[in-house]
C-alpha positions as CSV (number, residue, x, y, z in Angstrom):
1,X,23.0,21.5,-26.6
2,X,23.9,21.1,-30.1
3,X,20.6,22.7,-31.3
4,X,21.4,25.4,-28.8
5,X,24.8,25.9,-30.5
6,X,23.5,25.9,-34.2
7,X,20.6,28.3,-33.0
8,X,23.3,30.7,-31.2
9,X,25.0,30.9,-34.9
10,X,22.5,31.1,-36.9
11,X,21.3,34.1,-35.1
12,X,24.9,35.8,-34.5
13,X,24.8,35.7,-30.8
14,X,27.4,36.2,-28.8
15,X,29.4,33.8,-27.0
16,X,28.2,34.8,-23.5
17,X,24.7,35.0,-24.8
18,X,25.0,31.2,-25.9
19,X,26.9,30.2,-22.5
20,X,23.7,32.0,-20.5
21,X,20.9,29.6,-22.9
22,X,23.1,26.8,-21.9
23,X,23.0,27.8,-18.2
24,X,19.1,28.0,-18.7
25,X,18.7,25.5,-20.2
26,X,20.5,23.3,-17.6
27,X,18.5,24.6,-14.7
28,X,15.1,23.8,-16.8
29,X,16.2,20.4,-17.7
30,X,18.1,19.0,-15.3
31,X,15.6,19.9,-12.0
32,X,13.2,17.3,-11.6
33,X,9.8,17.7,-11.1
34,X,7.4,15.9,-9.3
35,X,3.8,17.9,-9.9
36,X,2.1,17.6,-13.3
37,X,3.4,19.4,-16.3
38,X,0.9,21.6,-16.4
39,X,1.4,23.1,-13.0
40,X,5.2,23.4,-13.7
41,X,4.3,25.3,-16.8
42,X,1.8,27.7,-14.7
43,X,4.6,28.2,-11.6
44,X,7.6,29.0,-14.7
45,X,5.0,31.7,-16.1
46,X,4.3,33.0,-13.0
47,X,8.1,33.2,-11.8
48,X,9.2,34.6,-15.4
49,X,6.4,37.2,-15.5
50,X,7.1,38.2,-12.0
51,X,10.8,38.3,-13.2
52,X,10.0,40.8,-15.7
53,X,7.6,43.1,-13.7
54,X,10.5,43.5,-11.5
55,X,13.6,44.6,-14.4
56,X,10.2,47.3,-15.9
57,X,10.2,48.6,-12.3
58,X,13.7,48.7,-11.6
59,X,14.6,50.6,-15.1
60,X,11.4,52.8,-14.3
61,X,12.7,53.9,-11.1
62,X,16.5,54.1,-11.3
63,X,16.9,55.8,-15.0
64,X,20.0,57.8,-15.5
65,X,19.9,61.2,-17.1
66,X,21.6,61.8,-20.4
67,X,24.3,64.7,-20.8
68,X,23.5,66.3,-24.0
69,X,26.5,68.1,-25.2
70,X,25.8,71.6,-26.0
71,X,26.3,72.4,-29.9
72,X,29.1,75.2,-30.9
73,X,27.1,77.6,-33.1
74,X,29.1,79.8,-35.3
């Protein structure tokens, strides 16, 4: 955690950004595993990349429309 906390500072995060690493990295760390490392590794890519397929999709499809104020002209 420590390392977490100098990493945090060093790059100017902010404070919920370090208290969501520590939250990660409790879940990663603290699960135990009983399958070799290697298959943990594959199932964590598999689960993150998933994870991220889904928030493209999600922005794709549900995008917001900007209001461009109009521009007084004299």
């Amino acid at each position: 955690m420590l390392l977490l906390g100098l990493t945090s500072f060093v790059l100017r995060l902010e404070k919920v950004g370090y208290s969501y690493a520590c939250i990660t990295l409790a879940i990663i760390v603290l699960i135990p595993r009983v399958n070799a490392a290697w298959n943990v590794a594959a199932h964590r890519f598999i689960e993150v990349s998933v994870g991220i397929l889904v928030a493209l999709a999600f922005v794709a499809v549900w995008r917001e429309e900007r209001i461009v104020p109009d521009t007084i002209t004299e």
